[in-house]
N, CA, C, O and CB atoms as a CASP TS submission, in Angstrom:
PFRMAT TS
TARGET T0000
AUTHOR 0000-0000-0000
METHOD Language model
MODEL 1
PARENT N/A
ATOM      1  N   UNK     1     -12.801  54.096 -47.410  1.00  0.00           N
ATOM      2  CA  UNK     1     -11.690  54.684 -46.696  1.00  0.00           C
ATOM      3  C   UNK     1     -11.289  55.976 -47.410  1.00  0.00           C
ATOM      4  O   UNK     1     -11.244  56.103 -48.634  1.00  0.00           O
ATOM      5  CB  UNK     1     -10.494  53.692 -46.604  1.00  0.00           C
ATOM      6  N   UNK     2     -11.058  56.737 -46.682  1.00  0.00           N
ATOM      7  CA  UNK     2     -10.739  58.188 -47.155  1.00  0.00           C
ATOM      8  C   UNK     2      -9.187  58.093 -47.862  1.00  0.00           C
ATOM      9  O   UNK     2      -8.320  57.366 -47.378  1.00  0.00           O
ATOM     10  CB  UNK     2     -10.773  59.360 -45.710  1.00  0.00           C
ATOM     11  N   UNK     3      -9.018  58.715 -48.765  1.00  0.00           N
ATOM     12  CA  UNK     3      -7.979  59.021 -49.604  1.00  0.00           C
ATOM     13  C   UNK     3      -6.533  59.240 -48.911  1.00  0.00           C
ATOM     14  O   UNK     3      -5.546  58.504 -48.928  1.00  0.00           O
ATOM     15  CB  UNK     3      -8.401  60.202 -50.330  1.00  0.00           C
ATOM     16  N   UNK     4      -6.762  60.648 -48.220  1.00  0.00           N
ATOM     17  CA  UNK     4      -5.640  61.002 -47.157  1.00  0.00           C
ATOM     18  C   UNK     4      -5.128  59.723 -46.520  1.00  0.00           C
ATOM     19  O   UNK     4      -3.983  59.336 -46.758  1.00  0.00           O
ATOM     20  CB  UNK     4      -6.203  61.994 -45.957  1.00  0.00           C
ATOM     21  N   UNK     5      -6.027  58.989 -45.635  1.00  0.00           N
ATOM     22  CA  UNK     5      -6.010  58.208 -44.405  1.00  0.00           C
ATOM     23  C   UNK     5      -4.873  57.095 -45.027  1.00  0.00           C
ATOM     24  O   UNK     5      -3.862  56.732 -44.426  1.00  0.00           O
ATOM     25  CB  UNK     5      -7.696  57.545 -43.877  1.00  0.00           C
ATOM     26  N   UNK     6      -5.321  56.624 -46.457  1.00  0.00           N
ATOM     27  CA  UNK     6      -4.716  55.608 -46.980  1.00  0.00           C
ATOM     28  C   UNK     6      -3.055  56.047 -47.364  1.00  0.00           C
ATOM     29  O   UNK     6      -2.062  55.326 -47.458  1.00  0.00           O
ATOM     30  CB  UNK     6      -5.631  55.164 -48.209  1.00  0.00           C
ATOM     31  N   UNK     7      -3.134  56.793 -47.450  1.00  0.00           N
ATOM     32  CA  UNK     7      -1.706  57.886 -47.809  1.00  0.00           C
ATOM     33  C   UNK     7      -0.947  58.173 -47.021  1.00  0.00           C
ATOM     34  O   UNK     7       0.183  58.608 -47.246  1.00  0.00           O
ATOM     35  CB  UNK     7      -1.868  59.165 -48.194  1.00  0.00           C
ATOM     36  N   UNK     8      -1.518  57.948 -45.804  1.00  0.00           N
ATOM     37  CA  UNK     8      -1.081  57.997 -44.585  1.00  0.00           C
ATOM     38  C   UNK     8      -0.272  56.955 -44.125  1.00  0.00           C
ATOM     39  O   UNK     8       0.911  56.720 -43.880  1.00  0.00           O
ATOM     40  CB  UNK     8      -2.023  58.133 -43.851  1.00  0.00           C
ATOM     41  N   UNK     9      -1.787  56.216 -44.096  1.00  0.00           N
ATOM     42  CA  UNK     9      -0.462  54.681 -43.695  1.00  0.00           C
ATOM     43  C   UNK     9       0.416  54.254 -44.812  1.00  0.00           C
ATOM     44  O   UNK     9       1.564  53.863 -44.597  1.00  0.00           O
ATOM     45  CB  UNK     9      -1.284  52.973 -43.321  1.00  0.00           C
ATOM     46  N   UNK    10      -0.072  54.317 -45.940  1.00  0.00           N
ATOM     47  CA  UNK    10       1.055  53.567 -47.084  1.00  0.00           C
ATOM     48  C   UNK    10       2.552  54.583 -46.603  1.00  0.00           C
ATOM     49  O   UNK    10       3.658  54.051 -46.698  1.00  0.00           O
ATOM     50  CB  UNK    10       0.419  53.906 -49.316  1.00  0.00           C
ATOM     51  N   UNK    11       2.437  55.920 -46.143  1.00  0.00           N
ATOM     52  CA  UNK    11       3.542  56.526 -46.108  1.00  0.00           C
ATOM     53  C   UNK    11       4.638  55.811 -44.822  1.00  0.00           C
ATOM     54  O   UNK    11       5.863  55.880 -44.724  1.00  0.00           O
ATOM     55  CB  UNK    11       3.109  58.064 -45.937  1.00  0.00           C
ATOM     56  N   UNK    12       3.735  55.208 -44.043  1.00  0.00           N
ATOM     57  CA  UNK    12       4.345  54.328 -42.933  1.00  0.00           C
ATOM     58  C   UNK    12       4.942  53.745 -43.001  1.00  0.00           C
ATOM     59  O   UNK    12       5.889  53.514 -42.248  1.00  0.00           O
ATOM     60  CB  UNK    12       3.957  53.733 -42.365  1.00  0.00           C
ATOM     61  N   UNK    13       4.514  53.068 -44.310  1.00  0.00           N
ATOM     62  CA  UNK    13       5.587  51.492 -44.864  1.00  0.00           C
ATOM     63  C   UNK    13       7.002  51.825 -45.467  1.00  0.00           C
ATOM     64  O   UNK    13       7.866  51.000 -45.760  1.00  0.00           O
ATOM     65  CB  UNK    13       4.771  50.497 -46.361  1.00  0.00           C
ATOM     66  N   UNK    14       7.081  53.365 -45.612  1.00  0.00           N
ATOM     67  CA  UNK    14       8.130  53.459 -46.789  1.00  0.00           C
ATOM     68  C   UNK    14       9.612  53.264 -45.480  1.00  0.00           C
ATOM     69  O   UNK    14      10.643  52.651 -45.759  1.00  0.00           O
ATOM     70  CB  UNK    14       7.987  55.435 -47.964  1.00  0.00           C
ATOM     71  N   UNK    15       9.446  53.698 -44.601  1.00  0.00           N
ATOM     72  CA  UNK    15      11.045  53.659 -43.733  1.00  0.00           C
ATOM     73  C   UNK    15      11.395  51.914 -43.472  1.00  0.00           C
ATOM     74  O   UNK    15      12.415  51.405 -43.009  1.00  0.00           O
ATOM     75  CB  UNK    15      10.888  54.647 -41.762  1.00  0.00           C
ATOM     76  N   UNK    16      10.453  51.430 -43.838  1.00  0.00           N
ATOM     77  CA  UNK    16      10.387  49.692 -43.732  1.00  0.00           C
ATOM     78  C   UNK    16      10.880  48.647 -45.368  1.00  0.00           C
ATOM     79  O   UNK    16      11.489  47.583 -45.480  1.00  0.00           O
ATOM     80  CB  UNK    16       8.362  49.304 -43.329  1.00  0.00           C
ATOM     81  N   UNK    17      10.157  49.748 -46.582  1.00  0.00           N
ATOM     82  CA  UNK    17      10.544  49.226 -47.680  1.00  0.00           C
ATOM     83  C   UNK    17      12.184  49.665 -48.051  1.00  0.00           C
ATOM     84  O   UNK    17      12.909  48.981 -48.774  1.00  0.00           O
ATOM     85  CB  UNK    17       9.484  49.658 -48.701  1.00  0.00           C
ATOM     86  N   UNK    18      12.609  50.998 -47.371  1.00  0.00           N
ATOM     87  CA  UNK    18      14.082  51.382 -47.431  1.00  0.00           C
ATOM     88  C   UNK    18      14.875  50.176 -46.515  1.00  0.00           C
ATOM     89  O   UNK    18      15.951  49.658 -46.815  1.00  0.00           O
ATOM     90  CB  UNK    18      14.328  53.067 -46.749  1.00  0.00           C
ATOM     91  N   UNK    19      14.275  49.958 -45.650  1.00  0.00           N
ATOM     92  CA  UNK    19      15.463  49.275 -44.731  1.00  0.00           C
ATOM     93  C   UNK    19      15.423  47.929 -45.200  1.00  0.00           C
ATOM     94  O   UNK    19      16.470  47.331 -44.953  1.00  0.00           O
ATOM     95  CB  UNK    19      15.252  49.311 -43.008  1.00  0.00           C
ATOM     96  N   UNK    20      14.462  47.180 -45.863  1.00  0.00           N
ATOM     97  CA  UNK    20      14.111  46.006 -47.041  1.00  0.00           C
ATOM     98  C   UNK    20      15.922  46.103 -48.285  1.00  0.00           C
ATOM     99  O   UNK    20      16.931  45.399 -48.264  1.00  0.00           O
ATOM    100  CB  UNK    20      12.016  46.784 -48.254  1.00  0.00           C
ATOM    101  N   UNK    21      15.618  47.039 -48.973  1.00  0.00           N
ATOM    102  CA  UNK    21      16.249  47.501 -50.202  1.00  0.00           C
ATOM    103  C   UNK    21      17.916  47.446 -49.391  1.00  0.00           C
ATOM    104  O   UNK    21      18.783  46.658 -49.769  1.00  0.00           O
ATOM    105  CB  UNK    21      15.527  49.285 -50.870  1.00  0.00           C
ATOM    106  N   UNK    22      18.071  48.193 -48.522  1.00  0.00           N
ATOM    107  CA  UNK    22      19.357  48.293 -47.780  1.00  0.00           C
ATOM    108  C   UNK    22      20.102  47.136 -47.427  1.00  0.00           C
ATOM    109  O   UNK    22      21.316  47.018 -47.592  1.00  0.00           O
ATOM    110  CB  UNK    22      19.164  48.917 -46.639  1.00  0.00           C
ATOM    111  N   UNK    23      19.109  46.028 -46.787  1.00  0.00           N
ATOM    112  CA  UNK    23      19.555  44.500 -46.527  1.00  0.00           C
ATOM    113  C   UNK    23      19.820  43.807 -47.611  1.00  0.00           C
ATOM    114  O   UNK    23      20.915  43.269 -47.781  1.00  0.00           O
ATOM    115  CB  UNK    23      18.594  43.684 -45.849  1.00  0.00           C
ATOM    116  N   UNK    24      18.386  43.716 -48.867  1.00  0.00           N
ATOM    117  CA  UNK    24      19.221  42.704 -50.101  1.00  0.00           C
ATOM    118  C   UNK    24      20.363  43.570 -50.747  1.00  0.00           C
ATOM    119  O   UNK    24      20.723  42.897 -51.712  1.00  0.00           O
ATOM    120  CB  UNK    24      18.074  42.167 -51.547  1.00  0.00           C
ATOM    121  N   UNK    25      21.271  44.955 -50.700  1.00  0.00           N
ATOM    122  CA  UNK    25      22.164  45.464 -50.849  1.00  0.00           C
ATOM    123  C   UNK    25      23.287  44.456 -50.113  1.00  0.00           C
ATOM    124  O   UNK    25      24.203  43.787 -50.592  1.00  0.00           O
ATOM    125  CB  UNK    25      21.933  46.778 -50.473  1.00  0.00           C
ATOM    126  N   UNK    26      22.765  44.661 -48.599  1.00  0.00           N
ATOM    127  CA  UNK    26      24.065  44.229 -47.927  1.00  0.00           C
ATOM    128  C   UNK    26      24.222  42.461 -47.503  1.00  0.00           C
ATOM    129  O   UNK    26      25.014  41.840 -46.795  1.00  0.00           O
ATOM    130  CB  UNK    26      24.133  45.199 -46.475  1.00  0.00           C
ATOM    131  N   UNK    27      22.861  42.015 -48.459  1.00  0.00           N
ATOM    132  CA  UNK    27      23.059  40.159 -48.321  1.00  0.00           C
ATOM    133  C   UNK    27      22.560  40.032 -49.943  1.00  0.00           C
ATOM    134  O   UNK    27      21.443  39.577 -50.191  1.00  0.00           O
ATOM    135  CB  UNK    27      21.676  39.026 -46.810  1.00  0.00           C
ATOM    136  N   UNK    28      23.100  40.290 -50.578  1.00  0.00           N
ATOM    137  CA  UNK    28      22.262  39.619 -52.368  1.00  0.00           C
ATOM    138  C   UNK    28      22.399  38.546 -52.355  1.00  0.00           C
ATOM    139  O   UNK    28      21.877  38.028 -53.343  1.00  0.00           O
ATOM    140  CB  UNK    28      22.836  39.956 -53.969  1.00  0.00           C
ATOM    141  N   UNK    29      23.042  37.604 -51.461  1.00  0.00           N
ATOM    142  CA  UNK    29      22.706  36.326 -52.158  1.00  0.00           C
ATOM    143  C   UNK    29      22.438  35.638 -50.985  1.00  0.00           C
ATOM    144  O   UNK    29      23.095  34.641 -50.685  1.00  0.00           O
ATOM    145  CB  UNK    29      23.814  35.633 -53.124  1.00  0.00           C
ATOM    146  N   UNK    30      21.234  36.212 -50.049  1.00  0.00           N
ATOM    147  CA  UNK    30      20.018  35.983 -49.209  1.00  0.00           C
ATOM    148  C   UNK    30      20.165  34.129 -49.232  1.00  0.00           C
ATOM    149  O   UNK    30      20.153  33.510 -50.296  1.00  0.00           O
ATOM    150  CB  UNK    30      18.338  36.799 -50.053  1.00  0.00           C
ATOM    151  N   UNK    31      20.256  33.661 -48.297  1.00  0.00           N
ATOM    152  CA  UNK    31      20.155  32.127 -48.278  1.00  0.00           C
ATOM    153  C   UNK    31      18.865  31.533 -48.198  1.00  0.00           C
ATOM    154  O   UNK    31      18.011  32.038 -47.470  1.00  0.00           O
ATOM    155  CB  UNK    31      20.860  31.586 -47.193  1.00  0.00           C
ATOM    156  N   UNK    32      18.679  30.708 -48.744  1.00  0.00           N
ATOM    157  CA  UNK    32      16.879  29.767 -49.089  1.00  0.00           C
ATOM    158  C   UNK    32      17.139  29.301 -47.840  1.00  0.00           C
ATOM    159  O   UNK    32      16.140  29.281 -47.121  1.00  0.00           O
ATOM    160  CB  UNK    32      16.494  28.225 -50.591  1.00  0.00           C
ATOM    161  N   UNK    33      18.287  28.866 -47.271  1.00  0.00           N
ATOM    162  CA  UNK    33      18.272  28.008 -45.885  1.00  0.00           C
ATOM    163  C   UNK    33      17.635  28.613 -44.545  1.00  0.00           C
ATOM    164  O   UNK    33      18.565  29.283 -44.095  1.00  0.00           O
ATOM    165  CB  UNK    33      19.767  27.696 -45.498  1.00  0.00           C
ATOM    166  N   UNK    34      16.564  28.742 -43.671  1.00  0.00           N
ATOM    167  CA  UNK    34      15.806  29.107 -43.216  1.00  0.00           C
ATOM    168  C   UNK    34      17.006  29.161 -41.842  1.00  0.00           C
ATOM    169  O   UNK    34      17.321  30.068 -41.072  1.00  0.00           O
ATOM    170  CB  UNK    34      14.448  28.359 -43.421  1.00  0.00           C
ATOM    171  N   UNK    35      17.498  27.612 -41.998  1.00  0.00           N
ATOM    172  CA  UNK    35      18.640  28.190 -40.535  1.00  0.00           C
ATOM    173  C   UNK    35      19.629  29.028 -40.821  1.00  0.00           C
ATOM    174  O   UNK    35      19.958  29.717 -39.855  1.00  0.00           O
ATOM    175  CB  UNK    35      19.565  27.030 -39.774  1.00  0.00           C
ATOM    176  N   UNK    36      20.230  29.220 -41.814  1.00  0.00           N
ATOM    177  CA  UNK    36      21.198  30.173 -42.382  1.00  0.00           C
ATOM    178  C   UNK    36      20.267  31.625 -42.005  1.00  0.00           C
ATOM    179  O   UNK    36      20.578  32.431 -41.128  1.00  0.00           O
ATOM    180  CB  UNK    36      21.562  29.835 -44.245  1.00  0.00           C
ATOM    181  N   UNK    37      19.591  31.676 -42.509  1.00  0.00           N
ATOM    182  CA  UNK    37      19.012  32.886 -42.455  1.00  0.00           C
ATOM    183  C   UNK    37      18.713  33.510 -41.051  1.00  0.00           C
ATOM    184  O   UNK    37      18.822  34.714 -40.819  1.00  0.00           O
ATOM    185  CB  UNK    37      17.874  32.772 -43.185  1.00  0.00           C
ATOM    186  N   UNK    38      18.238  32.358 -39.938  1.00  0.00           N
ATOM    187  CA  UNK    38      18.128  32.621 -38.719  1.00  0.00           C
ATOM    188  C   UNK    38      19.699  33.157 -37.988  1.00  0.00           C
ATOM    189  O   UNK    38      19.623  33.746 -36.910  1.00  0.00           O
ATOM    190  CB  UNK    38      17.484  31.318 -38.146  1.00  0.00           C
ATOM    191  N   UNK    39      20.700  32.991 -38.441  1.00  0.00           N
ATOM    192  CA  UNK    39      21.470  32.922 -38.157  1.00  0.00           C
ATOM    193  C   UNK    39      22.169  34.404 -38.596  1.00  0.00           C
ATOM    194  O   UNK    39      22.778  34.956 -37.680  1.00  0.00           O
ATOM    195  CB  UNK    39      21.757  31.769 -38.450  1.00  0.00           C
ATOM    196  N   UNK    40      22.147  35.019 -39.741  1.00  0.00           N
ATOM    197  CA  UNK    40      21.882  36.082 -39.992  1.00  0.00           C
ATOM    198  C   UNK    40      21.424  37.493 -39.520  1.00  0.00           C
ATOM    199  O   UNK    40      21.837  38.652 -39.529  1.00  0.00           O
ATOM    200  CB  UNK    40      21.482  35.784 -40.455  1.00  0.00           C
ATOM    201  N   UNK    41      20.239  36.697 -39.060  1.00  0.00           N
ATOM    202  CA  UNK    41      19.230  37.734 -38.233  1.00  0.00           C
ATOM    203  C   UNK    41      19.629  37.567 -36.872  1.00  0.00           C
ATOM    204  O   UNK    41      19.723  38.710 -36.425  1.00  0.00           O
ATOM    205  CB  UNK    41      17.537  37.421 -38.357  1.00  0.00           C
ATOM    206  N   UNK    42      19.875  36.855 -36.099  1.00  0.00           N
ATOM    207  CA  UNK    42      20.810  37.321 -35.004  1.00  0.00           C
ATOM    208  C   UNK    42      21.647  37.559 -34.437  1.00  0.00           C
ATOM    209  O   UNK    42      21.759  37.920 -33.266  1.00  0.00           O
ATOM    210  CB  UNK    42      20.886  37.232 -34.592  1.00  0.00           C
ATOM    211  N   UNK    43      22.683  37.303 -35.569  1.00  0.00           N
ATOM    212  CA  UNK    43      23.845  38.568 -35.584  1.00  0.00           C
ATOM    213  C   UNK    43      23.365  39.829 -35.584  1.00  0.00           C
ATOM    214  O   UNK    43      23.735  40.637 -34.733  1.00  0.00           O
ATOM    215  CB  UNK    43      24.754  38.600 -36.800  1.00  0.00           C
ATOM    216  N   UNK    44      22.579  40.106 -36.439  1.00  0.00           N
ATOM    217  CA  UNK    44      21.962  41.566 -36.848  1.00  0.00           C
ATOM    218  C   UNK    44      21.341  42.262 -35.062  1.00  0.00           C
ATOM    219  O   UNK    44      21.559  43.401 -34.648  1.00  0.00           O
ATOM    220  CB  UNK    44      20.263  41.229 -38.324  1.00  0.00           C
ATOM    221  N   UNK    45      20.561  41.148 -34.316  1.00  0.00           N
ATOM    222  CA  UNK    45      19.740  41.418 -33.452  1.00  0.00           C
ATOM    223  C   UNK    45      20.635  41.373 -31.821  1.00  0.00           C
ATOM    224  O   UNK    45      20.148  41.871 -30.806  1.00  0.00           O
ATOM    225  CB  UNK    45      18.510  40.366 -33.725  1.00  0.00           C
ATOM    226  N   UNK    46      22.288  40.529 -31.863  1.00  0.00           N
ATOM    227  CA  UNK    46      23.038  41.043 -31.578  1.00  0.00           C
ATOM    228  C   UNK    46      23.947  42.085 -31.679  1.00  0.00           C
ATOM    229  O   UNK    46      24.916  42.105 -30.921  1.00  0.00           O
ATOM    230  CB  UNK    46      23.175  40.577 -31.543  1.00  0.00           C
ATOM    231  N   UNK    47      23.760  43.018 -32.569  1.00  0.00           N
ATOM    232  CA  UNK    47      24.980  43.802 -33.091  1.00  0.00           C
ATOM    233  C   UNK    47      23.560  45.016 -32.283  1.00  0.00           C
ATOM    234  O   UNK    47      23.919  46.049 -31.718  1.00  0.00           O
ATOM    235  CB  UNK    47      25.703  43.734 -35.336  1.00  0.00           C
ATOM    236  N   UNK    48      22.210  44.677 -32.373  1.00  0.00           N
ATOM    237  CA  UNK    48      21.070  46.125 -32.026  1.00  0.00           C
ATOM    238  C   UNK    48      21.041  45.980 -30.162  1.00  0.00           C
ATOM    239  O   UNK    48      20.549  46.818 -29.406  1.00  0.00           O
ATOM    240  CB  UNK    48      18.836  45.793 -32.956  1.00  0.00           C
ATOM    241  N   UNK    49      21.714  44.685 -29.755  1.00  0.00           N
ATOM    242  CA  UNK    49      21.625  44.870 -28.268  1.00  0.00           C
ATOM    243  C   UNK    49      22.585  45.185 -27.826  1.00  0.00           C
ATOM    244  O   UNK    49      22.584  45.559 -26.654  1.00  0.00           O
ATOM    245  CB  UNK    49      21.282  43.951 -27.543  1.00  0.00           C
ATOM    246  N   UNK    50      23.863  45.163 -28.619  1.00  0.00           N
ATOM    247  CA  UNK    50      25.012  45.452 -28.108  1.00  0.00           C
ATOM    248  C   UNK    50      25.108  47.284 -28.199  1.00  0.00           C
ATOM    249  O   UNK    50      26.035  47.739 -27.528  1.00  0.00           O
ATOM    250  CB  UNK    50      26.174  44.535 -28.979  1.00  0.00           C
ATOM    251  N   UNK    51      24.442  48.094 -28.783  1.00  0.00           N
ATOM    252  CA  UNK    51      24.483  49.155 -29.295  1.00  0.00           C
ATOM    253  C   UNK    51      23.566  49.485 -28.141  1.00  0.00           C
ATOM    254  O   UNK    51      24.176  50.160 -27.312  1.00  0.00           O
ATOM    255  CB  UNK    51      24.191  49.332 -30.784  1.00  0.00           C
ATOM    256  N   UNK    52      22.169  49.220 -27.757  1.00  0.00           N
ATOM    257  CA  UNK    52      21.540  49.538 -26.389  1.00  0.00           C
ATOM    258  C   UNK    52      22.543  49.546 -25.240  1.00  0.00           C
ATOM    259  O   UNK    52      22.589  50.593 -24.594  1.00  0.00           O
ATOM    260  CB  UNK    52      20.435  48.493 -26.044  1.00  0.00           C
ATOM    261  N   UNK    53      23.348  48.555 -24.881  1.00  0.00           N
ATOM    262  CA  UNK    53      24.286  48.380 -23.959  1.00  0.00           C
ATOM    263  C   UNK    53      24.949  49.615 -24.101  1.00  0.00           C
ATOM    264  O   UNK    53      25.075  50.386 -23.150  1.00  0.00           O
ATOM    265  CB  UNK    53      25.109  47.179 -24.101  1.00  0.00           C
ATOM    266  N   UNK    54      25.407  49.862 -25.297  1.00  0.00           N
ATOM    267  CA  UNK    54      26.247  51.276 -25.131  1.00  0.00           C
ATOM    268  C   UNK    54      26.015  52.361 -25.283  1.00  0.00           C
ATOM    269  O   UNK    54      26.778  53.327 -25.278  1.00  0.00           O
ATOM    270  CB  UNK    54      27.080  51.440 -25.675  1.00  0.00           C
ATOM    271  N   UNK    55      24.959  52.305 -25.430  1.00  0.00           N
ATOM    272  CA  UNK    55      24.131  53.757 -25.299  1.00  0.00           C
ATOM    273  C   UNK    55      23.687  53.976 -23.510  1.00  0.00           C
ATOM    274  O   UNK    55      23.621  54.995 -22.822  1.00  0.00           O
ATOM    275  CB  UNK    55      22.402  53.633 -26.462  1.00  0.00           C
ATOM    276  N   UNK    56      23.435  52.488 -23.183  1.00  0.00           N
ATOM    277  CA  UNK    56      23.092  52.431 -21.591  1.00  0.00           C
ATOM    278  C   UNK    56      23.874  52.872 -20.409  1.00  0.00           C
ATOM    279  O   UNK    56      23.560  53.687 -19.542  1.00  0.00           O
ATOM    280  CB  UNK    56      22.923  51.200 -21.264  1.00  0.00           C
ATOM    281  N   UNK    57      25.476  51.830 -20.617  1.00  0.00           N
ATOM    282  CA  UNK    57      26.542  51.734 -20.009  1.00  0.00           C
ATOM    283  C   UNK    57      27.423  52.569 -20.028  1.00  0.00           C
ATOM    284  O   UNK    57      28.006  52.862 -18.985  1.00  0.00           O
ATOM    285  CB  UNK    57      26.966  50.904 -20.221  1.00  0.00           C
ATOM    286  N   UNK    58      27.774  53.228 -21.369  1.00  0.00           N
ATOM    287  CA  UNK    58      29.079  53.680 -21.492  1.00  0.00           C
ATOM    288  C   UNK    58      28.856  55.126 -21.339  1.00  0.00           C
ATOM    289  O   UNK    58      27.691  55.394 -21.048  1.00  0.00           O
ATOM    290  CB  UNK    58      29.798  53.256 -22.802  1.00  0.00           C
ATOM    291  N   UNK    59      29.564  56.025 -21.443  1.00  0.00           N
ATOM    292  CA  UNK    59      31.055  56.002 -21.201  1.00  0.00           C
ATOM    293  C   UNK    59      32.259  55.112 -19.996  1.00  0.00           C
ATOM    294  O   UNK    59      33.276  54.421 -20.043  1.00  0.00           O
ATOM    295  CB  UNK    59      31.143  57.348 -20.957  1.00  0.00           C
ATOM    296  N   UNK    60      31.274  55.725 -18.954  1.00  0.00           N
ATOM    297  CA  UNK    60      31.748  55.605 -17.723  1.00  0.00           C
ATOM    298  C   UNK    60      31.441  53.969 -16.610  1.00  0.00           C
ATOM    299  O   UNK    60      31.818  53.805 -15.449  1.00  0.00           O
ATOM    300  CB  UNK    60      31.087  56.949 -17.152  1.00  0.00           C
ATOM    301  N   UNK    61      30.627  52.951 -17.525  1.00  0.00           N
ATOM    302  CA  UNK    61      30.520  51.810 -16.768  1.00  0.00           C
ATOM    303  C   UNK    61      29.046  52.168 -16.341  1.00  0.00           C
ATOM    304  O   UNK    61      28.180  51.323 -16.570  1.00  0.00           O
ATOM    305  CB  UNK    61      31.699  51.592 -15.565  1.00  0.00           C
ATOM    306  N   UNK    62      28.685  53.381 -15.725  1.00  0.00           N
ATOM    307  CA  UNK    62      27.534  53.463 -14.777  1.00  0.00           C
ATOM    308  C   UNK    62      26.492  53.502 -15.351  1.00  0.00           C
ATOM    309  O   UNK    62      26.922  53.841 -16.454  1.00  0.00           O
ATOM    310  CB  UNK    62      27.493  54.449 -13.952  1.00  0.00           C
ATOM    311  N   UNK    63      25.316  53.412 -15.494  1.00  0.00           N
ATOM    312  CA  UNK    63      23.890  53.666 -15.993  1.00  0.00           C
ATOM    313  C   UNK    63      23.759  54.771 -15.721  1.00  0.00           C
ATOM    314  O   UNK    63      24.166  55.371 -14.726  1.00  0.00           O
ATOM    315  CB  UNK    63      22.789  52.948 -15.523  1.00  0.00           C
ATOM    316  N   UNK    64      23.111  55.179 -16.689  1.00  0.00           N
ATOM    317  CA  UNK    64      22.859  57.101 -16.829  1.00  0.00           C
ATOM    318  C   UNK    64      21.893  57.488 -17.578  1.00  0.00           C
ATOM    319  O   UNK    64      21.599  58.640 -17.896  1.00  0.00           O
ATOM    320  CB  UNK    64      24.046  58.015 -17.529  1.00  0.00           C
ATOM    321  N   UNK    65      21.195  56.118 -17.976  1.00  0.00           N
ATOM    322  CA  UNK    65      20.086  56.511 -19.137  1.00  0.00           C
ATOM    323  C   UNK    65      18.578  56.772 -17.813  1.00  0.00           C
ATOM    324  O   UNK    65      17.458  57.096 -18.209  1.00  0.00           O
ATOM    325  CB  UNK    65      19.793  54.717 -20.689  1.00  0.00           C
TER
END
């Protein structure tokens, strides 16, 4: 594999290893409990649909996207 190519993708991973670093910031004491954790993550995955909604809906109620 060519040098560049690999440099390439490893550079891919980095907006993924920041947003990694950002979460154990904003959960350090990450729960072993697998349902805890599920539980976690969809708050998170509610708080990213509720933000589509308002990027969709709002100002005015109507769809405009």
């Amino acid at each position: 594999m060519e040098l560049n190519s690999e440099l390439e993708r490893l550079e891919k991973y980095k907006p993924i290893e920041a947003e990694l670093q950002r979460a154990k910031k904003l959960h350090p004491c990450w729960p072993r409990n697998m349902y805890h954790q599920l539980a976690i993550l969809s708050e998170e995955c509610g708080e990213v649909a509720k933000a589509v909604n308002d990027v969709k809906w709002e100002p005015n109620g109507d769809f405009f996207g």
